[in-house]
C-alpha positions as a LaTeX table, in Angstrom:
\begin{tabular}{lrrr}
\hline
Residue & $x$ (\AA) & $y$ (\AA) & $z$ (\AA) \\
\hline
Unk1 & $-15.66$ & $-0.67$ & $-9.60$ \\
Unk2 & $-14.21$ & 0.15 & $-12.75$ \\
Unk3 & $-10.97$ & 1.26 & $-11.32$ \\
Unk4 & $-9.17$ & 1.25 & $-7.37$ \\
Unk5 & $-7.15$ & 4.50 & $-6.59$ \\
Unk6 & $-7.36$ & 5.68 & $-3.42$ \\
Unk7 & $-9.69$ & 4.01 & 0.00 \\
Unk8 & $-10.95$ & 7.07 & 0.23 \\
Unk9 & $-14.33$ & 5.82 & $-0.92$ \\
Unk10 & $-14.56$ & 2.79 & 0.76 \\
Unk11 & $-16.75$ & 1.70 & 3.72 \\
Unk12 & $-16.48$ & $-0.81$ & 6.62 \\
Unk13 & $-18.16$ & $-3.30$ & 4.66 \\
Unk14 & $-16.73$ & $-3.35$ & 1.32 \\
Unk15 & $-13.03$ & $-3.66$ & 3.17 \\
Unk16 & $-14.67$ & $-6.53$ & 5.31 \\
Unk17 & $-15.55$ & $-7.83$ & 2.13 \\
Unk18 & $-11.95$ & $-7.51$ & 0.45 \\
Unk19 & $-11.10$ & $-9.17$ & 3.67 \\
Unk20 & $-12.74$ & $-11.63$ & 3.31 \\
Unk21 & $-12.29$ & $-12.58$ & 0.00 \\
Unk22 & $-8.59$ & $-12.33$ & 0.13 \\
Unk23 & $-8.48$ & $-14.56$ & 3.26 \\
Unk24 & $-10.74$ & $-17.14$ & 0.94 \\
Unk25 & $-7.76$ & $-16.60$ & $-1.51$ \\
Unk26 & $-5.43$ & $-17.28$ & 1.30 \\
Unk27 & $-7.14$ & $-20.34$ & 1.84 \\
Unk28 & $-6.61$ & $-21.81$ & $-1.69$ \\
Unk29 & $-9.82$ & $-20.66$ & $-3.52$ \\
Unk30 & $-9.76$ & $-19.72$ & $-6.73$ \\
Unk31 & $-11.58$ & $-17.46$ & $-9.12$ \\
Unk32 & $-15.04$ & $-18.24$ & $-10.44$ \\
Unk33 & $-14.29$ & $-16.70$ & $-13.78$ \\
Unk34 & $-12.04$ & $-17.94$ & $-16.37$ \\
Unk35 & $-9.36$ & $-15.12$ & $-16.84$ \\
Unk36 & $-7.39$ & $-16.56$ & $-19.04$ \\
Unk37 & $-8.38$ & $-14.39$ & $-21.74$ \\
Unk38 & $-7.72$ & $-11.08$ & $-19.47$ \\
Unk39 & $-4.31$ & $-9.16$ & $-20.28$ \\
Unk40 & $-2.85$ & $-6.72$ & $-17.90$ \\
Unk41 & 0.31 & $-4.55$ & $-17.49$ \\
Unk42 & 2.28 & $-3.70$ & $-14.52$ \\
Unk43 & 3.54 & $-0.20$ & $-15.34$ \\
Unk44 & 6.15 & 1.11 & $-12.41$ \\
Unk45 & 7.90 & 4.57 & $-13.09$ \\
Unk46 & 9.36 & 4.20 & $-9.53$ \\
Unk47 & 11.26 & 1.25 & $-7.91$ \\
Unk48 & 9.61 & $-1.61$ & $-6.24$ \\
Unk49 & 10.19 & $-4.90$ & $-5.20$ \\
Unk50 & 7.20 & $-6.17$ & $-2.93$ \\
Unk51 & 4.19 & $-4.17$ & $-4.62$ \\
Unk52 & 5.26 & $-4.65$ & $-7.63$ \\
Unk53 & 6.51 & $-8.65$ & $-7.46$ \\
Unk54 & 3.03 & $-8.82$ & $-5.52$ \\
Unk55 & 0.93 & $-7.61$ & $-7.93$ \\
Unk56 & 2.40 & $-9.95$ & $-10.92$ \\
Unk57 & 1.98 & $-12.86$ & $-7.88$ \\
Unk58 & $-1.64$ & $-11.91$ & $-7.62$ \\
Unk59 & $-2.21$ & $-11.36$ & $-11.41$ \\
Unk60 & $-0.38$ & $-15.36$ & $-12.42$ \\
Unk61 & $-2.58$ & $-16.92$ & $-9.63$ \\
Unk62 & $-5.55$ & $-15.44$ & $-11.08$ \\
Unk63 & $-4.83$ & $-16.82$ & $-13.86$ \\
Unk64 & $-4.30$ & $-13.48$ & $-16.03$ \\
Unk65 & $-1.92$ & $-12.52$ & $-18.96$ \\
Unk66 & 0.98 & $-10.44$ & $-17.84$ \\
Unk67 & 2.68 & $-8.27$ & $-20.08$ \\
Unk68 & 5.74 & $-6.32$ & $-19.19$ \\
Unk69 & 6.81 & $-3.17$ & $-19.05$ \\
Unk70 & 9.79 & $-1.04$ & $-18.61$ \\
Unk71 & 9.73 & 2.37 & $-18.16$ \\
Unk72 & 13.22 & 2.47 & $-19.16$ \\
Unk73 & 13.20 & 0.73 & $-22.55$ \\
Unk74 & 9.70 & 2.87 & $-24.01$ \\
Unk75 & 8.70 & 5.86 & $-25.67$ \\
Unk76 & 8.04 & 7.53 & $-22.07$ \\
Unk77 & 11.82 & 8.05 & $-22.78$ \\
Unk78 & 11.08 & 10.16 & $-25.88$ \\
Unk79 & 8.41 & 12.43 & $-24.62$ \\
Unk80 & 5.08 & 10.21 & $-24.79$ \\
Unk81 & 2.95 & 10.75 & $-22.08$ \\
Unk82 & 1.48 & 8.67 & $-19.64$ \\
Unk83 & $-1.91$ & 8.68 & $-21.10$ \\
Unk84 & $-0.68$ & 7.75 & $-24.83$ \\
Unk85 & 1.24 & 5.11 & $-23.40$ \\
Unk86 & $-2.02$ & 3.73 & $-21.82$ \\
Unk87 & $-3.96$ & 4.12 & $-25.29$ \\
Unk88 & $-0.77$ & 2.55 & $-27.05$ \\
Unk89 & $-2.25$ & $-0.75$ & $-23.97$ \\
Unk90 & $-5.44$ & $-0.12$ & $-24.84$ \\
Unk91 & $-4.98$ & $-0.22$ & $-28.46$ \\
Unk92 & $-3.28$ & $-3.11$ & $-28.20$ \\
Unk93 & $-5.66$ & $-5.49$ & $-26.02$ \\
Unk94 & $-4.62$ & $-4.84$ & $-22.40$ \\
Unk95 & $-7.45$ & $-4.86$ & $-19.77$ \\
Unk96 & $-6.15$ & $-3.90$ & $-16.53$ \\
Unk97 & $-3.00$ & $-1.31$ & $-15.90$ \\
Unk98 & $-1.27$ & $-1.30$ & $-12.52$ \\
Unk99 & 0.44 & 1.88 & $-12.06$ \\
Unk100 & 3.36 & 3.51 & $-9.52$ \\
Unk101 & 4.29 & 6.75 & $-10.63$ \\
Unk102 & 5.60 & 9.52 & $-8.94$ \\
Unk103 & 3.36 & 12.35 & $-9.38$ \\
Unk104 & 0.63 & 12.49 & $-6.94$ \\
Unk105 & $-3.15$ & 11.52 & $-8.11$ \\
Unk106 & $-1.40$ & 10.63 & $-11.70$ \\
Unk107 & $-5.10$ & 8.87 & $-12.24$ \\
Unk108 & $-7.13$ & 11.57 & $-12.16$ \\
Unk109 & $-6.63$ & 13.03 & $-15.97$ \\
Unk110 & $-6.92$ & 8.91 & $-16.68$ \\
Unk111 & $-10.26$ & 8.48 & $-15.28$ \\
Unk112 & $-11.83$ & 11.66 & $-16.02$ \\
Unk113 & $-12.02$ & 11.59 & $-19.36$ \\
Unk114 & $-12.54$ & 14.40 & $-21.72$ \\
Unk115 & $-15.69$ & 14.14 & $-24.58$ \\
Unk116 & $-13.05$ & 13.27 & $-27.57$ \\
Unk117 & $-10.82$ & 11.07 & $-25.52$ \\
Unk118 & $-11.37$ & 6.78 & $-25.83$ \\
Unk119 & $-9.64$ & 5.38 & $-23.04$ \\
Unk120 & $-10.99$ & 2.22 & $-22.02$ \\
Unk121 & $-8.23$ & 0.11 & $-19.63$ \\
Unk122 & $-9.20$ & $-0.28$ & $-15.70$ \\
Unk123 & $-6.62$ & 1.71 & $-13.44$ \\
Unk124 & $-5.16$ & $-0.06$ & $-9.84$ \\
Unk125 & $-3.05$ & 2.53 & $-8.28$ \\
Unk126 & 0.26 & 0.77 & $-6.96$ \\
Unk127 & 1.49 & 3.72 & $-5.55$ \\
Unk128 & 0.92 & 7.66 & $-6.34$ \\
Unk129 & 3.64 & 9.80 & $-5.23$ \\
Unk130 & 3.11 & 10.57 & $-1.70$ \\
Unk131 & $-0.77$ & 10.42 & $-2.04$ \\
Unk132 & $-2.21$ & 7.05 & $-1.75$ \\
Unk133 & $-0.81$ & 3.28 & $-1.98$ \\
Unk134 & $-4.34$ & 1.72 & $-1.95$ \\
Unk135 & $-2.88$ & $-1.98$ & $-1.78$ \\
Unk136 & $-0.47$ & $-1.69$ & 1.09 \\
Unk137 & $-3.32$ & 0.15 & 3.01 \\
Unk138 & $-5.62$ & $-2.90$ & 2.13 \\
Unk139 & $-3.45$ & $-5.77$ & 2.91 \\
Unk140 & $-2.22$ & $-3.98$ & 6.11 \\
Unk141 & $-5.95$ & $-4.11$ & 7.21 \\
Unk142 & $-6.00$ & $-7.78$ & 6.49 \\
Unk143 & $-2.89$ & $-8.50$ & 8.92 \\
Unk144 & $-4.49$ & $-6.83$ & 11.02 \\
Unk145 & $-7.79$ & $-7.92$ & 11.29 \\
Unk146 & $-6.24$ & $-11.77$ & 11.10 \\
Unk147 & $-4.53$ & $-10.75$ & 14.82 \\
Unk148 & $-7.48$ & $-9.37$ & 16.50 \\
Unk149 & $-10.43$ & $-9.65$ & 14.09 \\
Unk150 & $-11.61$ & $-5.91$ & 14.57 \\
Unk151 & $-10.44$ & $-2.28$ & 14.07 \\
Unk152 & $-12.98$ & $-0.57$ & 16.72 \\
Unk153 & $-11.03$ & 0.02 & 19.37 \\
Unk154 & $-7.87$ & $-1.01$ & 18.97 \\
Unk155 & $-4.65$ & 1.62 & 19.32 \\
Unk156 & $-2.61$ & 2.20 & 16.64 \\
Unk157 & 0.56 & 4.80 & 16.34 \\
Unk158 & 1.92 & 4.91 & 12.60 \\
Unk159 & 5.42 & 6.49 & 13.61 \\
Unk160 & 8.30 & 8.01 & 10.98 \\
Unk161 & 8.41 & 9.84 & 7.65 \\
Unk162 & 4.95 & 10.66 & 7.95 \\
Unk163 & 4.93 & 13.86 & 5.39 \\
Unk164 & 6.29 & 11.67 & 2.59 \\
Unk165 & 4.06 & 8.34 & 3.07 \\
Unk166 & 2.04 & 7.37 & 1.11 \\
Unk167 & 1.61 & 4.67 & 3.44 \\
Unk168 & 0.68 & 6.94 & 6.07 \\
Unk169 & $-1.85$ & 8.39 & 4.69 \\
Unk170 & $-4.44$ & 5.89 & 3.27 \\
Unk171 & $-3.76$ & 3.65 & 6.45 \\
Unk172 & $-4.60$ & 6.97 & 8.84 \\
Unk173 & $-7.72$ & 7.42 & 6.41 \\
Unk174 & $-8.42$ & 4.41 & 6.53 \\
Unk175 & $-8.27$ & 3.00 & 10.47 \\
Unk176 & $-10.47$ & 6.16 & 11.47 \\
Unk177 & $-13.33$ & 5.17 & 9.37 \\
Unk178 & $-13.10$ & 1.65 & 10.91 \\
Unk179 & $-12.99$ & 3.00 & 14.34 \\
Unk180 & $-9.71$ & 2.76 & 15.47 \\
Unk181 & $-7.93$ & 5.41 & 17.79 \\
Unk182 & $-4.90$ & 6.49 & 15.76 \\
Unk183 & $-1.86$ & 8.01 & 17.25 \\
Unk184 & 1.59 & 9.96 & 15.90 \\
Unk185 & 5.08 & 9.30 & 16.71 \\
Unk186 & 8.59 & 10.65 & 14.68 \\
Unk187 & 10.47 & 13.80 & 14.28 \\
Unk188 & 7.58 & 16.92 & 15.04 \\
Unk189 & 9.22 & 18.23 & 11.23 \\
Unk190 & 7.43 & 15.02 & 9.31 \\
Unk191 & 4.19 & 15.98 & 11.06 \\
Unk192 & 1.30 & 18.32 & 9.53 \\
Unk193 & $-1.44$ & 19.53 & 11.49 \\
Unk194 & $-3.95$ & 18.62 & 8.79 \\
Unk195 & $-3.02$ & 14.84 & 10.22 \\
Unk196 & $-5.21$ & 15.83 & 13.27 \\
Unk197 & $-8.61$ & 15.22 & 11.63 \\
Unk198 & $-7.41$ & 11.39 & 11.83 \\
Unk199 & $-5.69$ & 10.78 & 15.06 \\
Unk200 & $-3.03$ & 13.07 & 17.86 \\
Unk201 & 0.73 & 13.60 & 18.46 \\
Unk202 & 2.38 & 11.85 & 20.86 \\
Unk203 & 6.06 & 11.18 & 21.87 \\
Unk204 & 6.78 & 7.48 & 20.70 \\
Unk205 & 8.15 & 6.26 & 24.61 \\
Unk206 & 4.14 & 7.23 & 25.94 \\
Unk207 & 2.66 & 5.17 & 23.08 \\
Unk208 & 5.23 & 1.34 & 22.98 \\
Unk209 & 3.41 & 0.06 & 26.36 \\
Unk210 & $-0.61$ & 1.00 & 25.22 \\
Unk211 & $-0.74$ & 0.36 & 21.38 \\
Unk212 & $-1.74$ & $-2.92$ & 19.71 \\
Unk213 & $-0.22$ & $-1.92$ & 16.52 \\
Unk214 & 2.86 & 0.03 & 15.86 \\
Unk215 & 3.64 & 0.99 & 12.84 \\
Unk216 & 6.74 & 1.60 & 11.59 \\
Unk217 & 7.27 & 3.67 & 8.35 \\
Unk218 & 10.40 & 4.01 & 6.14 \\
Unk219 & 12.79 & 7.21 & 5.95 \\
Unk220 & 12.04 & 8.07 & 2.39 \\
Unk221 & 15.91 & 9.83 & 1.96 \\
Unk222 & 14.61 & 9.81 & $-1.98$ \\
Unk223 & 11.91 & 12.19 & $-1.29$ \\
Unk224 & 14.57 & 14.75 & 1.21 \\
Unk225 & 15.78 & 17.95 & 0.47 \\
Unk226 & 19.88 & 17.79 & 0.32 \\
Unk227 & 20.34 & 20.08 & 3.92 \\
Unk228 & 17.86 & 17.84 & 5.39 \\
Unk229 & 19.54 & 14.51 & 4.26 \\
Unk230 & 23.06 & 16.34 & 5.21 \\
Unk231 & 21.74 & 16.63 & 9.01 \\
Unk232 & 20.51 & 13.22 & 9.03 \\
Unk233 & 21.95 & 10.54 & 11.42 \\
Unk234 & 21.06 & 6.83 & 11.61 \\
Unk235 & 21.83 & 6.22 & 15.01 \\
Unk236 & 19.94 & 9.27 & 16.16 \\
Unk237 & 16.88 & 8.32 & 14.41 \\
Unk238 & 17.11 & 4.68 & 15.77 \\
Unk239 & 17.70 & 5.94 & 19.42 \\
Unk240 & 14.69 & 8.54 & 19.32 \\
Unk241 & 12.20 & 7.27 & 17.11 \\
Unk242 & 13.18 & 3.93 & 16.02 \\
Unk243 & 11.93 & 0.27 & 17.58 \\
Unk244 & 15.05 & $-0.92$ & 19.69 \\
Unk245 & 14.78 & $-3.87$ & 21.86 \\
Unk246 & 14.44 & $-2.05$ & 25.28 \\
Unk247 & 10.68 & $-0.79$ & 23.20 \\
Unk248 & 10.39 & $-3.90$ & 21.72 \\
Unk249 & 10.48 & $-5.36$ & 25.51 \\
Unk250 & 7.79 & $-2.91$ & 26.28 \\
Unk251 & 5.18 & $-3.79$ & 23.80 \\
Unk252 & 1.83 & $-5.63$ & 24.81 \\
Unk253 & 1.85 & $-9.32$ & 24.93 \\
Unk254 & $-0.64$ & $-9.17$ & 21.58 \\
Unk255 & 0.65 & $-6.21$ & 19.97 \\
Unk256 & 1.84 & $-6.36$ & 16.50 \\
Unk257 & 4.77 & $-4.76$ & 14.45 \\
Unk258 & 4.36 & $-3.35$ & 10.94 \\
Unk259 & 6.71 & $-1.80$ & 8.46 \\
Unk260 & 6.04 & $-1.65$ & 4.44 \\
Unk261 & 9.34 & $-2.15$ & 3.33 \\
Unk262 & 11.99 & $-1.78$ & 2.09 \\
Unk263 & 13.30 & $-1.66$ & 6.11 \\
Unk264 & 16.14 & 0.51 & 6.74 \\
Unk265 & 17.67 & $-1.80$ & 9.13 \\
Unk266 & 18.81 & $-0.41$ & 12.47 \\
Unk267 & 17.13 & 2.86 & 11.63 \\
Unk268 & 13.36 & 2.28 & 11.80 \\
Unk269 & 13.99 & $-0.94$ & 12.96 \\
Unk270 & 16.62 & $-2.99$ & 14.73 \\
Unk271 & 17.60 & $-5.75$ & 12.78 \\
Unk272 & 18.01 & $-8.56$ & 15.29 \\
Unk273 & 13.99 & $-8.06$ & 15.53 \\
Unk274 & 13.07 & $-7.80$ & 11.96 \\
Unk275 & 11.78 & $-11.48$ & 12.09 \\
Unk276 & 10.59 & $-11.62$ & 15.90 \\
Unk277 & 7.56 & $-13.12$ & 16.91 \\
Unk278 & 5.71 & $-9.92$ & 17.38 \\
Unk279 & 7.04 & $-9.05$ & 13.79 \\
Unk280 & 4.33 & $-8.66$ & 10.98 \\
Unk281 & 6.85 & $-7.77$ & 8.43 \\
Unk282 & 6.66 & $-11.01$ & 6.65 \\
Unk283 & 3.14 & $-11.59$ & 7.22 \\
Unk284 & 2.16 & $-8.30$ & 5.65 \\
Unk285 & 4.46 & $-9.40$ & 2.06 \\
Unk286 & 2.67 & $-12.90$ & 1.95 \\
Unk287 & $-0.93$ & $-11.35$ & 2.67 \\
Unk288 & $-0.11$ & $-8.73$ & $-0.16$ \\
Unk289 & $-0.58$ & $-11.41$ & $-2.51$ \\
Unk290 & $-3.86$ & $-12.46$ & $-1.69$ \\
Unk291 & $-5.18$ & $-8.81$ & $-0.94$ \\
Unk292 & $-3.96$ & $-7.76$ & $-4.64$ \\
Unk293 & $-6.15$ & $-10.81$ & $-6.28$ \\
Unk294 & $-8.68$ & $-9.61$ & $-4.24$ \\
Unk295 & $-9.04$ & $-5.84$ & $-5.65$ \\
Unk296 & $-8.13$ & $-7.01$ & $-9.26$ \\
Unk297 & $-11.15$ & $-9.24$ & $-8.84$ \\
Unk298 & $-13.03$ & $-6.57$ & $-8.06$ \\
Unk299 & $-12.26$ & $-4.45$ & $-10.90$ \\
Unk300 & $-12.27$ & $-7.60$ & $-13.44$ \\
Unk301 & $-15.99$ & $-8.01$ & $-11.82$ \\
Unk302 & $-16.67$ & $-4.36$ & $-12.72$ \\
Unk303 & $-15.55$ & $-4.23$ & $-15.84$ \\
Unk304 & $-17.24$ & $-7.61$ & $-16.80$ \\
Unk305 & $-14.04$ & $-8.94$ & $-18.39$ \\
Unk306 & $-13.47$ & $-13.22$ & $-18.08$ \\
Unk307 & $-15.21$ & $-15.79$ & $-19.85$ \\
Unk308 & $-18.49$ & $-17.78$ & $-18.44$ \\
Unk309 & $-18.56$ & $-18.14$ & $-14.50$ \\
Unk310 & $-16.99$ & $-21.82$ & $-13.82$ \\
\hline
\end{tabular}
């Protein structure tokens, strides 16, 4: 794997196998290459907090160089373009580029490279517009496999923004092709029928009682159209489509909660439940850590980068 963009071309057994290997992470194990010799970059044109604190977690535990980066103070603000800033890292010594940027499938001219282009820095995707977020899909599939230690079979409703997730989409991708029975909740507006190849619509009240997971997603206001942020109201949302405590009450004695982040409290999510016991929201952030050394691994391993095996 000389890059990891999207789960769109993984199987059930290479995310068992990321599973796995971040859980032996979780556990205290550590790399069986030295990496100390292996620079990468965490390059994020949009905000972030968890994915991209995460990622440098996962990077310094490796045992990696990390260089930083801000968007802010560099030549993107003078007109160079993505790809020259990547050959500026290349250039330079920098293995591995983690990359959140807003246009969707921003990779794709990165990978495919043209006969008189050099290139040569591996690409994780930490977040492509409203495309793919390949790590929060990954580590979401770790929670949940640590509750019930299987996908096939088990009901899961991703409810909210769905249109603008990126979220949404690798994790409906994603829980299909692991055999999962994926259902639809939120305002009809944020829905699109080409969703229907993955899972089916359903009001969010028919879905609290039977699901194992529910999945909460954010209200991405950043991604809105001015009239459509105009109508919006909080306390509607939160009433309609939101997890209050009379659903909350409602939910399976095993079922599990999961939101992203950042929470828009008492919107998607009341806050006086945030932290409750059937609350993954915490557990999701801590096994984002050990998911993200597990796919850098695998792209270190595919590259060949690291000194001798220890």
């Amino acid at each position: 794997m000389q890059h990891f963009v999207t789960v769109d071309n993984l199987d059930e057994k290479q995310v068992l196998a990321l599973i796995k290997r971040a859980q032996y992470f979780k556990q205290g194990g550590r790399p069986t290459r030295d990496l100390s010799e292996v620079y990468c970059v965490n390059m994020f044109f949009e905000d972030s907090t968890r994915t991209h604190t995460s990622f440098e977690m996962a990077e310094r535990k490796l045992g990696l160089n990390v260089l930083q980066f801000d968007p802010k103070q560099s030549s993107v603000n003078k007109g160079e373009t993505l790809y020259d800033t990547l050959l500026t890292m290349d250039a330079l010594g920098v293995d591995l580029a983690v990359i959140r940027h807003s246009q969707n499938e921003y990779y794709a001219p990165l990978i495919a490279l043209a006969p008189d282009q050099t290139l040569d820095i591996g690409i994780i995707n930490g977040g492509d517009g409203s495309g793919q977020h390949p790590s929060q899909c990954l580590l979401d599939m770790l929670t949940i496999y640590e509750q019930f230690g299987k996908f096939a079979g088990l009901k899961v409703a991703i409810v909210g923004d769905l249109t603008n997730s990126r979220v949404a989409k690798s994790n409906m991708e994603l829980l299909h092709k692991l055999g999962a029975t994926v259902y639809f909740s939120g305002p009809s507006y944020w829905y699109d029928e080409a969703f229907e190849e993955y899972g089916t619509y359903r009001p969010l009240d028919e879905l609290v009682a039977q699901v194992d997971v529910l999945m909460l997603l954010r209200v991405q206001h950043e991604r809105h159209g001015a009239t459509e942020e105009q109508t919006f109201s909080k306390e509607s949302y939160h009433q309609k489509y939101g997890l209050t405590t009379d659903r909350y009450a409602k939910l399976k004695a095993d079922a599990i909660v999961m939101h992203p982040g950042p929470i828009n409290r008492d919107v998607e999510f009341d806050s006086s439940l945030v932290e409750a016991e059937k609350s993954s929201f915490k557990a999701q952030m801590q096994n984002g850590v050990f998911m993200r050394m597990a796919m850098l691994e695998k792209v270190i391993e595919g590259r060949e980068l690291g000194g001798k095996t220890k």
